[in-house]
KOLMITI-326350 format. One line per 4 residues: their letters; for each residue y, x, z of C-alpha. Coordinates in nm, 4 decimals, decimal comma, padded with zeros to 6 digits, m for minus. Each point is the difference from the previous one (the first is absolute). Example, Ala and Ser with C-alpha at 12.3 -4.5 7.8 and 13.67 -1.06 7.14 Angstrom:
BEGIN
AS> m00,4500:01,2300:00,7800  00,3440:00,1370:m00,0660
//
This chain:
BEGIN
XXXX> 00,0000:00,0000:00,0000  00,3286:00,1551:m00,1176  00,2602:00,0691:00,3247  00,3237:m00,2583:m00,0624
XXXX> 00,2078:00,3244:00,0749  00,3472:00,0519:m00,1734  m00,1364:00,3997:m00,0135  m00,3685:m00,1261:m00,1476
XXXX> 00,0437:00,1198:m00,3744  m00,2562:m00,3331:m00,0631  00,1519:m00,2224:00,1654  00,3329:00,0653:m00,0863
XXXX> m00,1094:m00,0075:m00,3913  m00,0349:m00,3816:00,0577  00,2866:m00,0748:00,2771  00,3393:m00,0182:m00,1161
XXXX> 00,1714:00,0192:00,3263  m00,2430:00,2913:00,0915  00,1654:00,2007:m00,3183  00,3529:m00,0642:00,0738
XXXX> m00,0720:00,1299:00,3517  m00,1616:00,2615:m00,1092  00,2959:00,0841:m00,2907  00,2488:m00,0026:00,2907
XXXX> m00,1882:00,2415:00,2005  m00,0125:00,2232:m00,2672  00,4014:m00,0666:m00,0466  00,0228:00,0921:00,3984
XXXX> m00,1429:00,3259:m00,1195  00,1534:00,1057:m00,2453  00,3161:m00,0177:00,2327  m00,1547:00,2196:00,2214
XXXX> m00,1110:00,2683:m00,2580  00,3949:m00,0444:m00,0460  00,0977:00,0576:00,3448  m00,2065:00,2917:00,0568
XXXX> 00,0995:00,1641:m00,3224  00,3341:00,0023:00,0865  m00,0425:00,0613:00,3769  m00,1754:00,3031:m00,0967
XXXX> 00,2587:00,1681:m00,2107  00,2207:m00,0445:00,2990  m00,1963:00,0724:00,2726  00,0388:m00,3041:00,1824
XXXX> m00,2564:m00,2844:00,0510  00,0051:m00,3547:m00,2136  00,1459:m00,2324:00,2843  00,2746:00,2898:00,0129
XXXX> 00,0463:m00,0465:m00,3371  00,0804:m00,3743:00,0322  00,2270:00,0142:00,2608  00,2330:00,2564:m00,1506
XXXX> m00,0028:m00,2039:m00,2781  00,0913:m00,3063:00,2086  00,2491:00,2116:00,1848  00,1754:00,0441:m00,3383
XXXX> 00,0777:m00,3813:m00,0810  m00,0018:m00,2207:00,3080  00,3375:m00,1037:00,2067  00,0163:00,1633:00,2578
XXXX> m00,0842:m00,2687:00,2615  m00,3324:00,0345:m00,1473  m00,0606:00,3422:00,0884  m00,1519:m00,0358:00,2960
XXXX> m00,3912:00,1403:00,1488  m00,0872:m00,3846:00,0456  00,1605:m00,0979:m00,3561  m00,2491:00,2221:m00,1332
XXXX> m00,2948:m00,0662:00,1685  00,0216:m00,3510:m00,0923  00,0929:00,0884:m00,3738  m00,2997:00,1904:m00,0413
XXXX> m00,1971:m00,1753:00,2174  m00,0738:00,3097:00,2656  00,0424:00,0696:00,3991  00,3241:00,1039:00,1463
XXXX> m00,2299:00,2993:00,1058  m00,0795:00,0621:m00,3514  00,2700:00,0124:m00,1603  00,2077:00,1787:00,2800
XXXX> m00,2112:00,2950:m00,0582  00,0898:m00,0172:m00,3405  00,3449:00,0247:00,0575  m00,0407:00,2747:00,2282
XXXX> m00,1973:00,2041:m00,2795  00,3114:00,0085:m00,2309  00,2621:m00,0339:00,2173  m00,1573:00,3618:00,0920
XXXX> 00,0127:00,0632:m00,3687  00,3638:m00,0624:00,0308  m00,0357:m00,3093:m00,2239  00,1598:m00,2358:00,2287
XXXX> 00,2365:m00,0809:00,3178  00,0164:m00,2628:00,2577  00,3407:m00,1901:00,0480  00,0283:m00,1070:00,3288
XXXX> 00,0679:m00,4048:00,0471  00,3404:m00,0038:00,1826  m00,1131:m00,3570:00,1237  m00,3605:00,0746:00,0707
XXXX> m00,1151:00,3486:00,1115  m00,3233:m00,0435:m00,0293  00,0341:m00,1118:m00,3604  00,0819:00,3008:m00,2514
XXXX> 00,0640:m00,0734:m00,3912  m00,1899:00,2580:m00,2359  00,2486:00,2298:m00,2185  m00,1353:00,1811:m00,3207
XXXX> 00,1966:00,3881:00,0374  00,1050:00,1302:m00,3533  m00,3228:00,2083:m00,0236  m00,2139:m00,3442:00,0796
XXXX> 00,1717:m00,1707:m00,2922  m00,0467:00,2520:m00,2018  m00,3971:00,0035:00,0791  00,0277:m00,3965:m00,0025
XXXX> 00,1505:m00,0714:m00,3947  m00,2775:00,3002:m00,0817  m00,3199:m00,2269:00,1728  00,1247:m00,3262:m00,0878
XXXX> m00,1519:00,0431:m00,3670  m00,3262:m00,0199:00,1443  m00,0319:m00,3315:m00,1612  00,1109:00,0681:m00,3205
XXXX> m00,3666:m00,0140:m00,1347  00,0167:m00,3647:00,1498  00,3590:m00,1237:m00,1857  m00,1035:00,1179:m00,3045
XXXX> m00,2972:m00,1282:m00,0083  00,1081:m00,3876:00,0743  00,3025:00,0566:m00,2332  m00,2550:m00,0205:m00,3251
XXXX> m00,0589:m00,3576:00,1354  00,2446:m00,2451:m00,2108  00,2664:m00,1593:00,2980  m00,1729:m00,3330:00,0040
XXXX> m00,3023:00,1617:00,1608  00,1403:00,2647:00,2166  00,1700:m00,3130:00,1470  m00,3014:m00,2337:m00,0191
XXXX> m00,1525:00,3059:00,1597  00,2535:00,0577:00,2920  00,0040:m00,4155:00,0855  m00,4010:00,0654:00,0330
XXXX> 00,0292:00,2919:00,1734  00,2716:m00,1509:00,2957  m00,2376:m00,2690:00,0240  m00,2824:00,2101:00,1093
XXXX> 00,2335:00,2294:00,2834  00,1456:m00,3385:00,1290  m00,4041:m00,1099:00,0479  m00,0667:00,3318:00,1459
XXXX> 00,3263:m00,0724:00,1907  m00,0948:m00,3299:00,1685  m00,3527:00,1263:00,0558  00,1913:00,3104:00,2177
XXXX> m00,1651:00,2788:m00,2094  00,3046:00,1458:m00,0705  00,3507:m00,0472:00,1633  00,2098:m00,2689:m00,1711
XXXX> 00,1868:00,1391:m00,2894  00,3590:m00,0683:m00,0469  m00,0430:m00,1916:m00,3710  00,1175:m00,3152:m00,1122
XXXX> m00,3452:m00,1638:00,0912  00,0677:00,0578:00,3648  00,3632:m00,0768:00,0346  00,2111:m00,2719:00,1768
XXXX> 00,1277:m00,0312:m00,3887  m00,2898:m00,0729:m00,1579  m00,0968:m00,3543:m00,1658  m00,2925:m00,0943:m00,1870
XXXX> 00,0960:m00,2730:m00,2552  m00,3099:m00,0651:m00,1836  m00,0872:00,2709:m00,1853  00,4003:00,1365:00,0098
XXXX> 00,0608:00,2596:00,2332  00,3726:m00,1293:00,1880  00,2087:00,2341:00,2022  00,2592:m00,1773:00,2304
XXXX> 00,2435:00,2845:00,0433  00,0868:00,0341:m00,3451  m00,0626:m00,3400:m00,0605  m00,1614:00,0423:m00,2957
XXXX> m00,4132:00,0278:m00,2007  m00,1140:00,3188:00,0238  m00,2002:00,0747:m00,2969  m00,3466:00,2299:00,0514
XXXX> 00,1535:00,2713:m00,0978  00,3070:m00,0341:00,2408  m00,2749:00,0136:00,3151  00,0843:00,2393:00,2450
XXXX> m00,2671:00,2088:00,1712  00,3048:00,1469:00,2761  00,2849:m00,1555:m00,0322  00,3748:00,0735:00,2385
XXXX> 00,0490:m00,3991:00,0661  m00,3726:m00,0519:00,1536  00,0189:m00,2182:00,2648  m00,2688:m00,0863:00,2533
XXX> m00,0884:m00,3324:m00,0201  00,0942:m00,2313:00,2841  m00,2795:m00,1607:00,1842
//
């Protein structure tokens, strides 16, 4: 009798659902491949990696040990020896919070921006390869793909994510995707994964 595993070569031949798990995995890996690549060259680690590259874009409110661990979906613990790690490196600094002392807000130095816009092109590989795909399925994709995180999402796999799915904002209108802020449709493509107006629901 053939195993109804997702990682069963015979199983999944027949099982839909068991081959788009299994092509996600694979996606999942590539990204790591990625990650270590480029962490390499550098000689820092992959989760180092991301967070310089986080470091580089986010406001600064967001720069915070707890910010991060819920971003990427890691232990204070975790991630605060990652910080330590390059801050060593002389990557970052901490900015003391003149209203809370015991919260500090993550700097990148010149040097750590430097290394940051070099490690950001991890993904590269990635954007190029879902820019062959014509726009109407990159955003058919990305309205599939926010689907899935907000299931992982309520299921508490992974922290919520701060997209339109999961936002104060958000309306479902049938099969139209409504965002109350802007007052406006949002079209698939228009979907965001992160976006500066998310706003936690109110229960």
């Amino acid at each position: 009798m053939i195993k109804g595993s997702t990682f069963n070569p015979e199983h999944q031949a027949t099982n839909t659902t068991s081959k788009v798990v299994a092509a996600l995995e694979r996606l999942s890996e590539a990204f790591r491949v990625l990650l270590w690549q480029e962490a390499k060259q550098h000689g820092i680690s992959p989760i180092q990696v991301q967070i310089l590259t986080y470091l580089l874009y986010y406001p600064d409110r967001q720069k915070t040990v707890t910010s991060l661990a819920s971003y990427f979906n890691m232990t204070k613990a975790t991630i605060s020896d990652a910080i330590k790690s390059i801050e060593s490196k002389g990557f970052i600094k901490r900015k003391e919070d003149t209203n809370d002392n015991r919260s500090q807000t993550l700097l990148l130095t010149r040097e750590g921006r430097a290394i940051a816009k070099k490690v950001e092109s991890f993904a590269d590989p990635m954007q190029e390869a879902v820019d062959q795909l014509s726009e109407e399925k990159q955003a058919s994709l990305l309205e599939q793909l926010l689907g899935l995180i907000k299931d992982l999402n309520n299921r508490l796999i992974i922290t919520p994510q701060r997209m339109c799915f999961n936002c104060q904002y958000y309306e479902k209108r049938g099969k139209l995707h409504y965002c109350k802020l802007v007052q406006g449709i949002l079209k698939s493509g228009d979907l965001r994964v992160d976006c500066p107006e998310f706003t936690i629901p109110i229960v």
